[in-house]
N, CA, C and O atoms as a Maestro MAE file, in Angstrom:
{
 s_m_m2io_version
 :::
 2.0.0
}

f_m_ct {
 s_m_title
 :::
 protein
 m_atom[332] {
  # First column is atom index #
  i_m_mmod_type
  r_m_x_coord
  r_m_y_coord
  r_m_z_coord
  i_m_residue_number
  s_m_chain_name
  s_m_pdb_residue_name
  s_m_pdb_atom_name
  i_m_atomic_number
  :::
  1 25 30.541 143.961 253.671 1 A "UNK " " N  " 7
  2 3 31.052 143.140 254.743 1 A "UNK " " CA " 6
  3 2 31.811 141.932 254.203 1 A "UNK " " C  " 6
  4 15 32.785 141.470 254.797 1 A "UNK " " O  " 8
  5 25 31.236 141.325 252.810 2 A "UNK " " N  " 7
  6 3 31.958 140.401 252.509 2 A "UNK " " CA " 6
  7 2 33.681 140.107 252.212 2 A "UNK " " C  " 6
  8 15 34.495 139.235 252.516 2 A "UNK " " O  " 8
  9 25 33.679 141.463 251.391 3 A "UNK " " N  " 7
  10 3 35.075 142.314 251.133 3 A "UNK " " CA " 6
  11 2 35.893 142.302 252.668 3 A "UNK " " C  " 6
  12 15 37.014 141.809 252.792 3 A "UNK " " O  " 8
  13 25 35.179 142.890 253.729 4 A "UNK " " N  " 7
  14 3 36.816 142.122 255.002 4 A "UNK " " CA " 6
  15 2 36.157 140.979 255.287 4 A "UNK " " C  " 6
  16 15 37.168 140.298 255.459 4 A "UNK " " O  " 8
  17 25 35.473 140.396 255.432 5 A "UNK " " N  " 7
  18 3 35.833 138.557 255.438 5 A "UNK " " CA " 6
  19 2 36.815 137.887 254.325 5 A "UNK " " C  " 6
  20 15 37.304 136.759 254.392 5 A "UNK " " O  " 8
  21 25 36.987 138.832 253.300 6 A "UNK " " N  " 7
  22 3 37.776 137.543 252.231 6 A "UNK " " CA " 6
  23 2 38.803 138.274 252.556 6 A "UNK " " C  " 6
  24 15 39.753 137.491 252.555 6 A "UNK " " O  " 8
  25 25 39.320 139.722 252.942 7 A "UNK " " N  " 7
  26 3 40.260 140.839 253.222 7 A "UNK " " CA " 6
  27 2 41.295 139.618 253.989 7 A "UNK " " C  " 6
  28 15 42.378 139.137 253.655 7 A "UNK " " O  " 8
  29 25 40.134 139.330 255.492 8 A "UNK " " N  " 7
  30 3 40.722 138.834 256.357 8 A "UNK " " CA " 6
  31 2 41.558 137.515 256.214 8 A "UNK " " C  " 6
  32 15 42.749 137.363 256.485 8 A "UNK " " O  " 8
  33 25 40.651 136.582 255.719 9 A "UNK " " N  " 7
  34 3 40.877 135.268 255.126 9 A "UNK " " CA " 6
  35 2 42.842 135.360 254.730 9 A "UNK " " C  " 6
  36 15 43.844 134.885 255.264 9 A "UNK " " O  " 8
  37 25 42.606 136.139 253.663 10 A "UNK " " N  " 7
  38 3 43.912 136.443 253.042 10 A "UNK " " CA " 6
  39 2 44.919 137.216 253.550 10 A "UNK " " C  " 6
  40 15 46.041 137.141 253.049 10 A "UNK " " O  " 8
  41 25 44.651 138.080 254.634 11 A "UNK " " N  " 7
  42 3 46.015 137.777 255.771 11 A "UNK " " CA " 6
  43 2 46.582 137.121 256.464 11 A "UNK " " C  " 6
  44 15 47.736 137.013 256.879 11 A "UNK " " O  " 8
  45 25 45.139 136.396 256.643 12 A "UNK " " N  " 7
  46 3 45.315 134.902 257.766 12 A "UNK " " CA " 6
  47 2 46.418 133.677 257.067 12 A "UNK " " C  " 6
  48 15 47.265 132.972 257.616 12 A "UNK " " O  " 8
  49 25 45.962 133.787 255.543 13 A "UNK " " N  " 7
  50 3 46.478 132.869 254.632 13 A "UNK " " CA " 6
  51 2 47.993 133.098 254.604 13 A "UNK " " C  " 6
  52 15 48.881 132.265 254.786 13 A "UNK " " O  " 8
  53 25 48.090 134.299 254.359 14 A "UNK " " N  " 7
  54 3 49.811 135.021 254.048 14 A "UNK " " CA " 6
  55 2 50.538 135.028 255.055 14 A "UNK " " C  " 6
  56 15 51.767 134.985 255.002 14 A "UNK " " O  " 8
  57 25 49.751 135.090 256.266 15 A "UNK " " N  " 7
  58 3 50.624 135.000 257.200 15 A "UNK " " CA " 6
  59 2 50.931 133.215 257.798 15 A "UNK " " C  " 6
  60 15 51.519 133.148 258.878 15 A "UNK " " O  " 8
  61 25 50.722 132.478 257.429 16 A "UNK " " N  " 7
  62 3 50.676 131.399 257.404 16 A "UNK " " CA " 6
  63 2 51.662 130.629 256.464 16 A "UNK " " C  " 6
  64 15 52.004 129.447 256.464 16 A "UNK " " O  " 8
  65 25 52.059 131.841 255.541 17 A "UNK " " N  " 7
  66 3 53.238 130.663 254.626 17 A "UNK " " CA " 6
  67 2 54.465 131.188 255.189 17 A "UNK " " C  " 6
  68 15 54.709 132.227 255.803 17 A "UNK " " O  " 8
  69 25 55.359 129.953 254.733 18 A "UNK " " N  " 7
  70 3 55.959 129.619 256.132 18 A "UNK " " CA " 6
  71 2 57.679 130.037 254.887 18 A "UNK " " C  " 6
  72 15 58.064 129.711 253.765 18 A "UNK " " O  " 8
  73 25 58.130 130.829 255.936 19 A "UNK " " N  " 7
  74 3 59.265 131.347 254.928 19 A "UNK " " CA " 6
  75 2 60.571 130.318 254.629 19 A "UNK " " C  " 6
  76 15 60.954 129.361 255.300 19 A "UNK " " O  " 8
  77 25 61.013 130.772 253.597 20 A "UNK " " N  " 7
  78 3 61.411 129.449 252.049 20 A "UNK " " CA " 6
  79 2 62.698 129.861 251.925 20 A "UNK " " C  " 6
  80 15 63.082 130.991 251.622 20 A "UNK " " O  " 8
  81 25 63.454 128.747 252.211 21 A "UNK " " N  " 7
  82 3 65.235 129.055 251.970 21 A "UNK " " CA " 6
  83 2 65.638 128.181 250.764 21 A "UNK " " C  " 6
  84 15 65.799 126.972 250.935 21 A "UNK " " O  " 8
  85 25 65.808 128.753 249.540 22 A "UNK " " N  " 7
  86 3 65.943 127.857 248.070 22 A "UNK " " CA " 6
  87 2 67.300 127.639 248.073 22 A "UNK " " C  " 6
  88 15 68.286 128.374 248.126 22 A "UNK " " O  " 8
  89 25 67.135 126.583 248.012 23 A "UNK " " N  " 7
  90 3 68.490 125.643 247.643 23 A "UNK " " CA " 6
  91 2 69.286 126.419 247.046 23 A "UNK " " C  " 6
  92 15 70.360 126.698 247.578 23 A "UNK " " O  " 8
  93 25 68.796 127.138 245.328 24 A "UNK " " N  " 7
  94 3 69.945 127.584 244.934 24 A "UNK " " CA " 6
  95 2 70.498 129.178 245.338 24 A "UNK " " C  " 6
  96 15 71.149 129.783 244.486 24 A "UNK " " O  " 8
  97 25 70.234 129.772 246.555 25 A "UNK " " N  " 7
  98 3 70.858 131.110 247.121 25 A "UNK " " CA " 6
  99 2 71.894 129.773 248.278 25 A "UNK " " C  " 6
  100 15 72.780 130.416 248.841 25 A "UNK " " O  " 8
  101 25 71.949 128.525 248.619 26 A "UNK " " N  " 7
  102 3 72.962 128.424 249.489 26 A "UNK " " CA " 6
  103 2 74.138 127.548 248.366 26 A "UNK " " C  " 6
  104 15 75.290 127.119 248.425 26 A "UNK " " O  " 8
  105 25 73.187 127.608 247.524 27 A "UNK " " N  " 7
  106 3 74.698 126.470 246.674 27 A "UNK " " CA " 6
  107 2 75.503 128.180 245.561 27 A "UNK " " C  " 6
  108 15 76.664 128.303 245.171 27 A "UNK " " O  " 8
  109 25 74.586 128.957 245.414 28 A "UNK " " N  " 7
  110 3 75.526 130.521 245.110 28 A "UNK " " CA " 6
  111 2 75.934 130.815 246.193 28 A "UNK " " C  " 6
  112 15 76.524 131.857 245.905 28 A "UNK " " O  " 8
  113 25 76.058 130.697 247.147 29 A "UNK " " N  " 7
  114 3 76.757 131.219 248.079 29 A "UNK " " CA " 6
  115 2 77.899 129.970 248.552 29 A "UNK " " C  " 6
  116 15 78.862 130.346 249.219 29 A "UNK " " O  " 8
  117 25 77.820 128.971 248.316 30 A "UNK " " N  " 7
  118 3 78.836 128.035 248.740 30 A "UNK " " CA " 6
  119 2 79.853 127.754 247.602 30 A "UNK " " C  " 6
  120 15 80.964 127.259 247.790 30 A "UNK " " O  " 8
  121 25 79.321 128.144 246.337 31 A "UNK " " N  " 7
  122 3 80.301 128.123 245.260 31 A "UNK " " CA " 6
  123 2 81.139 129.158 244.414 31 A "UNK " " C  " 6
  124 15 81.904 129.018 243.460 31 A "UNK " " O  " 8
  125 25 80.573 130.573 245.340 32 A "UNK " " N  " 7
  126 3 80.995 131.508 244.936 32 A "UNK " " CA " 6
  127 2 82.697 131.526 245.736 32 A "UNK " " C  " 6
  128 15 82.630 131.068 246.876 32 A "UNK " " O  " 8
  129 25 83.670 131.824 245.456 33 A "UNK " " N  " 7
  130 3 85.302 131.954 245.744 33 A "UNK " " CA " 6
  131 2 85.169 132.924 246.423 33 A "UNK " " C  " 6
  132 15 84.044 133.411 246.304 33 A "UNK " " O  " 8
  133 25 86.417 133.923 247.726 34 A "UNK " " N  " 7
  134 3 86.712 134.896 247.811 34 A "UNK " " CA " 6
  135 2 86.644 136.037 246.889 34 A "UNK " " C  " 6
  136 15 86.409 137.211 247.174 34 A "UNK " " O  " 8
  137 25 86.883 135.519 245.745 35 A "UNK " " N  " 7
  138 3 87.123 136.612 244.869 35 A "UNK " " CA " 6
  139 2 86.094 136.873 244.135 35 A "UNK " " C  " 6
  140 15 86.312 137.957 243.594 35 A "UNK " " O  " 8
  141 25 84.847 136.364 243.749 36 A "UNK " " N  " 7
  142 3 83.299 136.273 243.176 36 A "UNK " " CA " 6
  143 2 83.112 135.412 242.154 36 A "UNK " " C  " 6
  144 15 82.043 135.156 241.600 36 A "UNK " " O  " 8
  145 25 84.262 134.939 241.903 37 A "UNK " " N  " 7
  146 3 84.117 133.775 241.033 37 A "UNK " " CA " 6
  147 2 83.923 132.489 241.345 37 A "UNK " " C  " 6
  148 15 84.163 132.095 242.486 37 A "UNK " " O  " 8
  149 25 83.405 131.554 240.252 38 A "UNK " " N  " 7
  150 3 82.280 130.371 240.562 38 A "UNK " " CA " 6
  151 2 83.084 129.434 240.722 38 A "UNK " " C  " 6
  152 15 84.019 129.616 239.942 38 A "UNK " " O  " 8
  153 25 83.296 128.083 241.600 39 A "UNK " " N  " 7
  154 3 84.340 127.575 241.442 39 A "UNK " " CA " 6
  155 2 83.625 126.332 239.984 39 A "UNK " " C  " 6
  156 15 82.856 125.399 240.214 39 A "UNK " " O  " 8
  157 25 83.933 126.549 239.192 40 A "UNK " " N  " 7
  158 3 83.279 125.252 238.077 40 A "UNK " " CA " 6
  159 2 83.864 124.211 238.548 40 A "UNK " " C  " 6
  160 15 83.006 123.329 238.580 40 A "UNK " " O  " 8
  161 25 85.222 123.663 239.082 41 A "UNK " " N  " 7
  162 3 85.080 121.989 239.120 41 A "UNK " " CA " 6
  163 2 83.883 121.900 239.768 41 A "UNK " " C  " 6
  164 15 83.010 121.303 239.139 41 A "UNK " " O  " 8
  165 25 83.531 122.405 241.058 42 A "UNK " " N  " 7
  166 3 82.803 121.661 242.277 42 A "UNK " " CA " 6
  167 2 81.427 122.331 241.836 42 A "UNK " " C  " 6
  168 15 80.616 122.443 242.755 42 A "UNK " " O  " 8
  169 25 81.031 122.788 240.601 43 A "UNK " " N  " 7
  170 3 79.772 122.986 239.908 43 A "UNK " " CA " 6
  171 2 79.269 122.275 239.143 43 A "UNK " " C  " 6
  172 15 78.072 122.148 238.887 43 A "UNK " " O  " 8
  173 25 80.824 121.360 238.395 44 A "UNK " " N  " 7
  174 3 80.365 120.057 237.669 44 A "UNK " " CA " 6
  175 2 80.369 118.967 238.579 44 A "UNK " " C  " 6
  176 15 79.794 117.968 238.147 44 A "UNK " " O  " 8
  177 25 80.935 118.861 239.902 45 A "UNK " " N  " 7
  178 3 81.193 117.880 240.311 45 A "UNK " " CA " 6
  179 2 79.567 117.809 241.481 45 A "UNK " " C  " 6
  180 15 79.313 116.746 242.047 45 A "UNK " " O  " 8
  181 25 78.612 119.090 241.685 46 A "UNK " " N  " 7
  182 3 77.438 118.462 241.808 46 A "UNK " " CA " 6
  183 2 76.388 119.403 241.182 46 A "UNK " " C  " 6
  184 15 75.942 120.358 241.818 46 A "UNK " " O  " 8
  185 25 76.057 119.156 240.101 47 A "UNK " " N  " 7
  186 3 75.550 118.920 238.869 47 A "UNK " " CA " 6
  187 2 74.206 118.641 239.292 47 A "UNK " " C  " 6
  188 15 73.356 119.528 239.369 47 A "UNK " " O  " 8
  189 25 73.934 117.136 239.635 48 A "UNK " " N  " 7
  190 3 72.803 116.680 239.946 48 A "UNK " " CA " 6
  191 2 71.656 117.633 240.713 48 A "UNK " " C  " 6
  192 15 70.451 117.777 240.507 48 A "UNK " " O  " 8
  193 25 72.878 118.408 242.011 49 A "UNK " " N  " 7
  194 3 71.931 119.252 243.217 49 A "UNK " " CA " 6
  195 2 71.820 120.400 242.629 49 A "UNK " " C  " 6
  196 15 70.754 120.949 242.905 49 A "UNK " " O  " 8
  197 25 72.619 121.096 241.798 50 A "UNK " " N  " 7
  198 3 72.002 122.204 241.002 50 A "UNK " " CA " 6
  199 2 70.915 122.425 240.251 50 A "UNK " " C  " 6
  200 15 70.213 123.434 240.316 50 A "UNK " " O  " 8
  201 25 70.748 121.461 239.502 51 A "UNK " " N  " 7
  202 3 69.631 120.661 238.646 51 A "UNK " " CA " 6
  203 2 68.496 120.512 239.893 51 A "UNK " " C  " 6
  204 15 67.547 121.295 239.850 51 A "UNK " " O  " 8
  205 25 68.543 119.786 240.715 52 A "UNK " " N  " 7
  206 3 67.309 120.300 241.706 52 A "UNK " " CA " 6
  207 2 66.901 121.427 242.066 52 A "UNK " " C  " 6
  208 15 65.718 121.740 242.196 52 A "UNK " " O  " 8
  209 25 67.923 122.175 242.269 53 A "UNK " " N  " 7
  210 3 67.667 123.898 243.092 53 A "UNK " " CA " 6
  211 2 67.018 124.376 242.196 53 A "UNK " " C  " 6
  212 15 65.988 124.995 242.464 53 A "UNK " " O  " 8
  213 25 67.401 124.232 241.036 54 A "UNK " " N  " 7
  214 3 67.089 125.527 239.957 54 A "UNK " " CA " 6
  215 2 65.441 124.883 239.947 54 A "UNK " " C  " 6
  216 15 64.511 125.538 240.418 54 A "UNK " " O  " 8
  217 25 65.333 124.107 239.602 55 A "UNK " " N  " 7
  218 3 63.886 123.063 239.732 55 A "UNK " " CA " 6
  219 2 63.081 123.643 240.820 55 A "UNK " " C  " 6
  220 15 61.992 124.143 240.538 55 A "UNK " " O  " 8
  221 25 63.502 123.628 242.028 56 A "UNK " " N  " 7
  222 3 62.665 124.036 243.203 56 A "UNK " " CA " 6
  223 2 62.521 126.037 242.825 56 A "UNK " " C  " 6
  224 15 61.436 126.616 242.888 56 A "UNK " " O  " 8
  225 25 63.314 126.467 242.607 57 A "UNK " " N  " 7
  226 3 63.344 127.794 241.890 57 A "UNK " " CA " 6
  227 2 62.256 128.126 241.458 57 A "UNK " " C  " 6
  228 15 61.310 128.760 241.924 57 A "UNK " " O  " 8
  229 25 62.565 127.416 240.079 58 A "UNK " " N  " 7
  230 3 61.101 127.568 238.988 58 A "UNK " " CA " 6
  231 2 60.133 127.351 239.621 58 A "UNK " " C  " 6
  232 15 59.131 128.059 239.517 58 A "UNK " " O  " 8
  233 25 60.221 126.166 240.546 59 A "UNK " " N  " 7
  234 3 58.943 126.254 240.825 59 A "UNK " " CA " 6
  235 2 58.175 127.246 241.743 59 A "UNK " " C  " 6
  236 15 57.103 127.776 241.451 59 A "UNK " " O  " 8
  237 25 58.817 127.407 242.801 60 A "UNK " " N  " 7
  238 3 58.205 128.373 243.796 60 A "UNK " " CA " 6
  239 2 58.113 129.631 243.223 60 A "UNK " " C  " 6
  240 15 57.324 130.407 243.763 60 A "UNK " " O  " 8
  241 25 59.090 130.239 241.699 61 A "UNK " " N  " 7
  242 3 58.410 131.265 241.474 61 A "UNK " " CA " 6
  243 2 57.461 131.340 240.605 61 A "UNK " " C  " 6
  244 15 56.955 132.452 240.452 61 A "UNK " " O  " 8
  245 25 57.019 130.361 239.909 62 A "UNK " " N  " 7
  246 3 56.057 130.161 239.074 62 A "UNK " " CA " 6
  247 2 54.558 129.985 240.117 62 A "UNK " " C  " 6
  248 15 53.485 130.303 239.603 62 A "UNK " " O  " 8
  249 25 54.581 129.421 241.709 63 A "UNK " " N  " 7
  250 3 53.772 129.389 242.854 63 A "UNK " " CA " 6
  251 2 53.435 130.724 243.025 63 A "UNK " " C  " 6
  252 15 52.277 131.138 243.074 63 A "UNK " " O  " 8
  253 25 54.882 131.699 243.159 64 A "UNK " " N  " 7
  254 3 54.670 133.121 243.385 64 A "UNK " " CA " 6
  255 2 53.739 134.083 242.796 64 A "UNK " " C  " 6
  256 15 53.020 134.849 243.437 64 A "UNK " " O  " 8
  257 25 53.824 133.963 241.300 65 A "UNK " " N  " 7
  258 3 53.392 134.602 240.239 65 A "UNK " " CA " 6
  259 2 52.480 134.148 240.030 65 A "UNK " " C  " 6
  260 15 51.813 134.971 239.403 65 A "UNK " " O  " 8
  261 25 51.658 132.783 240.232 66 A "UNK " " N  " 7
  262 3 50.009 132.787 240.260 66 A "UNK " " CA " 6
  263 2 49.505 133.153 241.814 66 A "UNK " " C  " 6
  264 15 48.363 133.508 242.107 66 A "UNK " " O  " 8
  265 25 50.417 133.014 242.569 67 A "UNK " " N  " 7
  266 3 49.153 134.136 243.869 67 A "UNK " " CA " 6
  267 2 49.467 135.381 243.808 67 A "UNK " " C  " 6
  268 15 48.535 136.109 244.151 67 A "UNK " " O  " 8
  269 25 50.756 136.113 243.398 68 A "UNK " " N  " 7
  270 3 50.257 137.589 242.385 68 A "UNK " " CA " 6
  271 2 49.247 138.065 241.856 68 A "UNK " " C  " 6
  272 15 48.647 139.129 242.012 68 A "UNK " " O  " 8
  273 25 49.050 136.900 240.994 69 A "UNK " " N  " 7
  274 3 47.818 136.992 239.966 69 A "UNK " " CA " 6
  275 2 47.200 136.856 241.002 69 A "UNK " " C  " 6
  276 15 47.393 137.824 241.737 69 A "UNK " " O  " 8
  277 25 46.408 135.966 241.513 70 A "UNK " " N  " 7
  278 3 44.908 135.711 242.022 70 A "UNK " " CA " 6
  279 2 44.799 137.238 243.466 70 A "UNK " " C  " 6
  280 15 43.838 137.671 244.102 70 A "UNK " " O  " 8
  281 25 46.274 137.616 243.458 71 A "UNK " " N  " 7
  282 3 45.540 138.754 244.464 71 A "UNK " " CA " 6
  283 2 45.056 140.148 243.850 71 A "UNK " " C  " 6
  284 15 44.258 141.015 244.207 71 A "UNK " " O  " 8
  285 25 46.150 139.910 242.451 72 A "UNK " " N  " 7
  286 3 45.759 141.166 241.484 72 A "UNK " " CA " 6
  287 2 44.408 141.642 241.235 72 A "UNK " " C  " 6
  288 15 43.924 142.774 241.250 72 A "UNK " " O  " 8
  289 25 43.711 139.990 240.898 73 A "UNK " " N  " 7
  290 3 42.266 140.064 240.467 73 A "UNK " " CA " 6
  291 2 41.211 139.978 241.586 73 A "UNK " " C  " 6
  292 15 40.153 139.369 241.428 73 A "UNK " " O  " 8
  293 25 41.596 140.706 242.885 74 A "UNK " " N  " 7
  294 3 40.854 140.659 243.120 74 A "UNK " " CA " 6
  295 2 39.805 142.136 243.332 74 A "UNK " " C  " 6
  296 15 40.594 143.070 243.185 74 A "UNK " " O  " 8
  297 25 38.740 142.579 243.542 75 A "UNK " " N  " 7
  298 3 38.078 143.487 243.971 75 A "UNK " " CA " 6
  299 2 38.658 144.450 244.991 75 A "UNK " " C  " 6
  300 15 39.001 144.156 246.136 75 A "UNK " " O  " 8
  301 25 38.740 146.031 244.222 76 A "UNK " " N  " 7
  302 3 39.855 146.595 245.311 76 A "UNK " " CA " 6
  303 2 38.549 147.068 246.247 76 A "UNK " " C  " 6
  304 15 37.536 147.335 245.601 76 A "UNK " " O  " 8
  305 25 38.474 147.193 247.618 77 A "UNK " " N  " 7
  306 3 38.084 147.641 248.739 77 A "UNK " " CA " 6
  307 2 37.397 149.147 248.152 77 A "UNK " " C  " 6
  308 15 37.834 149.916 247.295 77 A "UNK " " O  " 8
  309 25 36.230 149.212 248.933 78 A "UNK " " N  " 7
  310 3 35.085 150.310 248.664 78 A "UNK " " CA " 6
  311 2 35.410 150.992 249.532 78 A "UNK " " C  " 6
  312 15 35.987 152.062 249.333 78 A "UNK " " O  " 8
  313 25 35.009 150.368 251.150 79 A "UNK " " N  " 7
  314 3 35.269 150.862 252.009 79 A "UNK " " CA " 6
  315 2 36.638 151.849 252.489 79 A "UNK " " C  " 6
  316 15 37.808 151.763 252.118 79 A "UNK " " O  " 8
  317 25 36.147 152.577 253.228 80 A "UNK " " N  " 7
  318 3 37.410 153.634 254.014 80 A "UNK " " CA " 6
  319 2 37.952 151.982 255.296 80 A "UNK " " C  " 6
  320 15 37.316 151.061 255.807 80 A "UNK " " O  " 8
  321 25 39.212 152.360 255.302 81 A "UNK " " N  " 7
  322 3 39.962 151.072 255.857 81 A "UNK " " CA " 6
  323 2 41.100 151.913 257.293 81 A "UNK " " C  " 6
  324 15 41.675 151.443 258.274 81 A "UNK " " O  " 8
  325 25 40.977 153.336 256.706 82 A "UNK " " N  " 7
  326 3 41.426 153.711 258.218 82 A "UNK " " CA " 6
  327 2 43.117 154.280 258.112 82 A "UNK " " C  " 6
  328 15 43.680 154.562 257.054 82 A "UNK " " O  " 8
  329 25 43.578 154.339 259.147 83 A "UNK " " N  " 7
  330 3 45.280 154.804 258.665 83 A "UNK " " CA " 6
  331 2 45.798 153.858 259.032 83 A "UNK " " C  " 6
  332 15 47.016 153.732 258.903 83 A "UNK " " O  " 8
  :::
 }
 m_bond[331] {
  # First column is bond index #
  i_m_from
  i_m_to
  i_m_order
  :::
  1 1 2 1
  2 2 3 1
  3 3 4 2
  4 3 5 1
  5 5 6 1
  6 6 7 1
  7 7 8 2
  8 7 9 1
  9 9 10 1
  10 10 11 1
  11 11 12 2
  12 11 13 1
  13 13 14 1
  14 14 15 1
  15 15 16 2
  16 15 17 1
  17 17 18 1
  18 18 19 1
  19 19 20 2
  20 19 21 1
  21 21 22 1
  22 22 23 1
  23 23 24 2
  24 23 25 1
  25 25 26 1
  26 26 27 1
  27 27 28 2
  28 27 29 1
  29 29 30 1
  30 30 31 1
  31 31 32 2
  32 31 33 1
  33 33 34 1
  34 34 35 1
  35 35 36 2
  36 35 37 1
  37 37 38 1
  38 38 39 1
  39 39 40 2
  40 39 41 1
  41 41 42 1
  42 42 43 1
  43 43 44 2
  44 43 45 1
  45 45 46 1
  46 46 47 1
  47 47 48 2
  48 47 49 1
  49 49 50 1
  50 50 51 1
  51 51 52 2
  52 51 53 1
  53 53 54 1
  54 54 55 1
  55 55 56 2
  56 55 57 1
  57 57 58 1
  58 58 59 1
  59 59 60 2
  60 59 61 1
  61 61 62 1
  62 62 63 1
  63 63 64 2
  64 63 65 1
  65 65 66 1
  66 66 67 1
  67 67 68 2
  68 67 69 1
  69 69 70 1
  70 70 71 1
  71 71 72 2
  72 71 73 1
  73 73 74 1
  74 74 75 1
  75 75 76 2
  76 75 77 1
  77 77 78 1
  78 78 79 1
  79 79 80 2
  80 79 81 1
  81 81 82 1
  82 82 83 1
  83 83 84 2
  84 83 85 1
  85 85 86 1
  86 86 87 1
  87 87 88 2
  88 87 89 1
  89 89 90 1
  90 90 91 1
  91 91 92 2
  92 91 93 1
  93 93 94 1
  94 94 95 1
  95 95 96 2
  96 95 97 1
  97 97 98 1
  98 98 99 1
  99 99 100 2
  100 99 101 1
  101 101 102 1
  102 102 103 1
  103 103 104 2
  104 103 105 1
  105 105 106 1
  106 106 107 1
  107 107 108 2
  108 107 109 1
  109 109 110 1
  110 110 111 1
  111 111 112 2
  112 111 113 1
  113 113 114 1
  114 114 115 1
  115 115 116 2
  116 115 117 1
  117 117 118 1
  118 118 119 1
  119 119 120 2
  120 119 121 1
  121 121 122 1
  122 122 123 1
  123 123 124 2
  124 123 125 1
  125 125 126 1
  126 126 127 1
  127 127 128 2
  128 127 129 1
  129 129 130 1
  130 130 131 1
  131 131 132 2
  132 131 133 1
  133 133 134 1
  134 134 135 1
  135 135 136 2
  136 135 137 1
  137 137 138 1
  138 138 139 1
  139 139 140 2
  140 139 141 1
  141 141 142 1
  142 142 143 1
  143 143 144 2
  144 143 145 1
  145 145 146 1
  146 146 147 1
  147 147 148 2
  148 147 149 1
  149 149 150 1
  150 150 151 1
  151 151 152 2
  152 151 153 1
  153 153 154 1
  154 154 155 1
  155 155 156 2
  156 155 157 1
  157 157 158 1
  158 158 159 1
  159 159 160 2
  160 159 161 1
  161 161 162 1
  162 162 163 1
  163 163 164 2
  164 163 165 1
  165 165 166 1
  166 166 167 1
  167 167 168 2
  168 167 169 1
  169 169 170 1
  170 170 171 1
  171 171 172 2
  172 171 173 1
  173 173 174 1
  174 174 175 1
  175 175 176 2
  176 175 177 1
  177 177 178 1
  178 178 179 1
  179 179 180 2
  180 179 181 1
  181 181 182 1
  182 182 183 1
  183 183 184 2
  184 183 185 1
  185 185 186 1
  186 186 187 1
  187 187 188 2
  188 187 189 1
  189 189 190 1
  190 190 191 1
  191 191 192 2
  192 191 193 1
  193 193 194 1
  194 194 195 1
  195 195 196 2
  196 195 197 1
  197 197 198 1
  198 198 199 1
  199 199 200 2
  200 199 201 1
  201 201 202 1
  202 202 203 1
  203 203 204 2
  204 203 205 1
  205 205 206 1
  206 206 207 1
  207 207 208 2
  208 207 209 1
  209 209 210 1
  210 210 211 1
  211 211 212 2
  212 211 213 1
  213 213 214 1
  214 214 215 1
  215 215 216 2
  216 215 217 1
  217 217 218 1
  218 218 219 1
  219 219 220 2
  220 219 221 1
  221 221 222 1
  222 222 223 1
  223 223 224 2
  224 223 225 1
  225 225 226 1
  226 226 227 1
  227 227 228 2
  228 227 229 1
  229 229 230 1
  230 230 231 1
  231 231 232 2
  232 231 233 1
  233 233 234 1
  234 234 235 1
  235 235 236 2
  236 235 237 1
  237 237 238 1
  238 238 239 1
  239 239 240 2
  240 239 241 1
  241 241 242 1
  242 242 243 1
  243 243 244 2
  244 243 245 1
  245 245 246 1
  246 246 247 1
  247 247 248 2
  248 247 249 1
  249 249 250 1
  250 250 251 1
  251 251 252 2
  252 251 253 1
  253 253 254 1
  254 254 255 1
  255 255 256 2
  256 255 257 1
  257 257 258 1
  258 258 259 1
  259 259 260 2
  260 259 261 1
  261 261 262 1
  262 262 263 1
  263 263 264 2
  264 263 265 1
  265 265 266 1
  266 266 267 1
  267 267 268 2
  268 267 269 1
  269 269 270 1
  270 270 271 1
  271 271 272 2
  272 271 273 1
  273 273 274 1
  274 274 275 1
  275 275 276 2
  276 275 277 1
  277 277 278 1
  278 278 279 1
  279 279 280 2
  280 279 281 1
  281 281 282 1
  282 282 283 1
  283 283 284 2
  284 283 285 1
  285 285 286 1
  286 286 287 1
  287 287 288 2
  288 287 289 1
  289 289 290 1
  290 290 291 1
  291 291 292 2
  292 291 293 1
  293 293 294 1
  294 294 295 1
  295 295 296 2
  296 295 297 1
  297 297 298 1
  298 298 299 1
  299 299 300 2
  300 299 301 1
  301 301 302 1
  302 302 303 1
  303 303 304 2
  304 303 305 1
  305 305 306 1
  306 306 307 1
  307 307 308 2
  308 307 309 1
  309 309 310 1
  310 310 311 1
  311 311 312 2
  312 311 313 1
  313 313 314 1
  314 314 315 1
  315 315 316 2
  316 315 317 1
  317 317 318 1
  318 318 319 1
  319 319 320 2
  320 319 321 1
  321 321 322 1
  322 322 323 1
  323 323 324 2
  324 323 325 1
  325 325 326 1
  326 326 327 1
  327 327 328 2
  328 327 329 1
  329 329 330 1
  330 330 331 1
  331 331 332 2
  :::
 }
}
């Protein structure tokens, strides 16, 4: 029984994070040209906000990849769970 109380817990949890628009998919998409190329002036000219995105990046996937982990490890289900 304990196994769907923590089952549950952790849908409740997942469904609760709240979906994530990273900076750097709108600054690739605002600096990419018609043609797929990057425009570099206006890549050096903000520098600073790239340097954040990529920052918020790392971080949320480095967030990602330890609740990977902690769901990896957990105890797979004994029980029959149904179709």
């Amino acid at each position: 029984m304990r196994e769907t109380k923590d089952l549950d817990r952790i849908i409740v949890a997942l469904k609760k994070v709240p979906e994530k628009h990273l900076l750097i998919i709108e600054l690739a998409n605002r600096l990419c040209a018609e043609d797929g190329q990057i425009d570099n002036d206006e890549l050096e000219r903000i520098q600073p906000e790239v340097n954040l995105a990529t920052a918020e990046a790392k971080m949320y996937g480095a967030h990602t990849l330890i609740a990977v982990d902690t769901l990896k490890r957990l105890s797979p289900r004994t029980e029959d769970v149904g179709p």
